[in-house]
C-alpha positions in Angstrom: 109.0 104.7 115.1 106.9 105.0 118.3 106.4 107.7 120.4 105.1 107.8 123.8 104.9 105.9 127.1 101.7 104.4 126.9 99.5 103.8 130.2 98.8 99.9 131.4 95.4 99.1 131.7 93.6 96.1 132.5 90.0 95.3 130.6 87.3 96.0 133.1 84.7 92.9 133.5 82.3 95.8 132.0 79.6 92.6 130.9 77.1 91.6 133.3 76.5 88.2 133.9 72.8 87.0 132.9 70.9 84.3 133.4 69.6 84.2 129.5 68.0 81.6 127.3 70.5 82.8 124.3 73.6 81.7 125.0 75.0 84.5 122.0 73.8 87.4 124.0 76.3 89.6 125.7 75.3 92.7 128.1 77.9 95.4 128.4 77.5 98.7 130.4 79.7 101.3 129.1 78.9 105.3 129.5 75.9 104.5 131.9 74.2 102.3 129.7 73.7 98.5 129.3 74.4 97.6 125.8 73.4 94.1 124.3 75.1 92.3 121.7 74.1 89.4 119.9 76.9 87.1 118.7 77.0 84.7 115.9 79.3 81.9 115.9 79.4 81.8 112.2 81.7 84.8 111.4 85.4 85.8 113.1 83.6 89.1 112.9 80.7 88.5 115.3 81.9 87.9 118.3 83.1 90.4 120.4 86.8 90.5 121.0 89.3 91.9 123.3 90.4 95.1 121.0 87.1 96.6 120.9 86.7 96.1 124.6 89.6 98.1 125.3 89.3 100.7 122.9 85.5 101.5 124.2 86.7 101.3 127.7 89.7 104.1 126.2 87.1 105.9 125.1 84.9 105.8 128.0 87.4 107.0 130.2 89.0 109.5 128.0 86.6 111.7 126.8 88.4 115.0 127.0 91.2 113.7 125.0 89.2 112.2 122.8 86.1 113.8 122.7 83.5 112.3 120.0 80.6 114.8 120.3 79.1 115.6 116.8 82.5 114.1 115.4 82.4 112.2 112.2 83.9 108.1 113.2 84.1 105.3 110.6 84.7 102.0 112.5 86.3 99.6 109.8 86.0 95.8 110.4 82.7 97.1 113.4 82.0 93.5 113.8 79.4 93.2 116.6 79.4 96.9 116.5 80.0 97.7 120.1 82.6 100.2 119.4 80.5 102.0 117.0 77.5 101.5 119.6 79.3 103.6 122.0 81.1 105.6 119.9 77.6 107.0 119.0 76.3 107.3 122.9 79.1 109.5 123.3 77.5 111.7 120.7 79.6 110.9 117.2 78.2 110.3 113.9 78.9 106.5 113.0 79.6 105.3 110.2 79.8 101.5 111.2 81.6 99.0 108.4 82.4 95.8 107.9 82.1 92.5 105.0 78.8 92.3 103.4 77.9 88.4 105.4 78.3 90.2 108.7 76.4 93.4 108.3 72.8 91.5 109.4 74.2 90.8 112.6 75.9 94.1 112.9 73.2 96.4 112.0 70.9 94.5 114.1 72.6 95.4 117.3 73.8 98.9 116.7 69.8 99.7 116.1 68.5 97.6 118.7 70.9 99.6 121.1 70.7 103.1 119.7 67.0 103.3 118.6 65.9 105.0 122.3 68.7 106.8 122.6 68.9 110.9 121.5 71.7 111.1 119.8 72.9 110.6 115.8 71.9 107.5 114.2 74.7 105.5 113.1 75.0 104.3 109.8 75.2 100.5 108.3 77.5 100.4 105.0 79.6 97.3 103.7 83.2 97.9 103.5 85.9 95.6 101.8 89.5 96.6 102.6 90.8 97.7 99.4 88.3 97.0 97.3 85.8 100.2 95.5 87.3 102.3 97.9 87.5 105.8 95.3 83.8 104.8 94.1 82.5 104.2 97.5 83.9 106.2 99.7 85.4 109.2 97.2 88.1 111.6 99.8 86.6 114.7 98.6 83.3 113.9 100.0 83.6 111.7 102.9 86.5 113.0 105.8 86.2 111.0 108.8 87.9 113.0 112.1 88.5 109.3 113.5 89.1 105.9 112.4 88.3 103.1 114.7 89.3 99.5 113.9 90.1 96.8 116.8 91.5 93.1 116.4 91.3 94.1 112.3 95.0 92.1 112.4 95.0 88.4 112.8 95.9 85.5 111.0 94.4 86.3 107.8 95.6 87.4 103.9 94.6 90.7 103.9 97.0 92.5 105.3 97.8 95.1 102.6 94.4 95.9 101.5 93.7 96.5 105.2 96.8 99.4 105.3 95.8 100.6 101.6 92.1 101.3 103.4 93.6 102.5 106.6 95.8 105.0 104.6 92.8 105.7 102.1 90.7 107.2 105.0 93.3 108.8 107.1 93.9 112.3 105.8 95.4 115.4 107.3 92.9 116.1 110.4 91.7 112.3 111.2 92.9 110.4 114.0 93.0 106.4 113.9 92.5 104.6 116.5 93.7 100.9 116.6 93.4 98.4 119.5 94.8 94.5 118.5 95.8 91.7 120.6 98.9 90.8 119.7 99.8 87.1 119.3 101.8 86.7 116.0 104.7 87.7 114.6 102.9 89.4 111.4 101.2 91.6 114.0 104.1 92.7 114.8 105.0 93.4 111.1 102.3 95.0 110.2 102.2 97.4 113.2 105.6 98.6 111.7 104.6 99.2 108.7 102.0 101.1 110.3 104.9 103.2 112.1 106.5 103.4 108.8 103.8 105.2 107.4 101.7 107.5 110.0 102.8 109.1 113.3 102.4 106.2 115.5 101.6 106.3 119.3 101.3 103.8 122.2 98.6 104.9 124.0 97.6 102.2 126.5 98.8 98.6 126.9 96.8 95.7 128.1 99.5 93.6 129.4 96.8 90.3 130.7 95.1 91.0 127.1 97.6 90.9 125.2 96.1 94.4 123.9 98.4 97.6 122.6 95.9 100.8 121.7 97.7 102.7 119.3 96.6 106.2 117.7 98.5 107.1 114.4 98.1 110.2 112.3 99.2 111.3 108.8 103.0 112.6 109.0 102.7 116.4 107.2 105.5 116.7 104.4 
């Protein structure tokens, strides 16, 4: 079940418009600084959608509830890598993730964007829900204090490996953090099993977006 009255929000126009020869670039301020992502058409994951837009806004504007300083964060399905871009300019240790055609792209931008900046690099790995998870990412060496994953729930088949990974990395301690735009009914379905399984929260809604931000937490026996 769900706890909490979560806070409406609208998604800030945080991009600035440019007059740019690449029609994939996108410029984003967030934190005080101007982030640029390159999108590729190719891949669902590499564009920028409205999930990770509202979660780094969340962030942004939330940073004594949810402070990331020297904190460890794995974003799962990172995408274009925004989210993981300024989950690291608010001074976390990134581990960025996503499916092994899409990581070019990804690690492209997060080092183009973080390269000046003093803070911890963020790290590039592959990640397939439910797959190699024990081999790769073993839970007695690797304890994450937050999950990110935004607009990781759409119309696709897998579902279940995507809660197996979600459960896999959230132990006693770690926080998730997931922002969707709902459209479907097996959104919906999944987000209870999500409520079935961790403490489940409503943080912030994004009625014009479509977007709910939920944080969910292991329930102690």
């Amino acid at each position: 079940s769900l706890t909490g009255s979560p806070v409406t929000l609208k998604i800030l126009q945080n991009w600035v418009p440019r007059v740019s020869h690449y029609f994939d670039k996108e410029h984003y301020t967030y934190v005080g600084h101007q982030i640029v992502i390159q999108e590729s058409i190719e891949h669902f994951g590499a564009v920028v959608w409205p999930g990770a837009l509202a979660l780094s806004q969340y962030l942004e504007s939330n940073q004594e509830q949810f402070n990331l300083k020297d904190k460890k964060v794995l974003e799962i399905g990172a995408g274009t890598g925004l989210l993981s871009i300024v989950a690291c300019i608010l001074g976390a240790y990134v581990t960025a993730t996503d499916l092994p055609e899409v990581l070019e792209n990804l690690s492209y931008n997060i080092s183009r964007n973080t390269q000046n900046l003093n803070m911890h690099k963020p790290e590039v790995r592959k990640l397939v829900w439910g797959e190699g998870l024990n081999e790769d990412f073993p839970v007695s060496t690797y304890h994450y204090d937050f999950i990110l994953a935004t607009d990781v729930v759409y119309h696709h088949g897998a579902l279940d490996p995507l809660l197996a990974t979600m459960v896999h990395f959230c132990k006693p301690g770690t926080v998730l953090l997931w922002a969707n735009k709902f459209r479907f009914s097996t959104d919906y379905e999944f987000l209870e099993k999500v409520c079935n399984i961790f403490n489940t929260t409503i943080l912030a809604e994004f009625p014009e977006s479509n977007v709910k931000l939920l944080k969910a937490t292991v329930r102690k026996n």
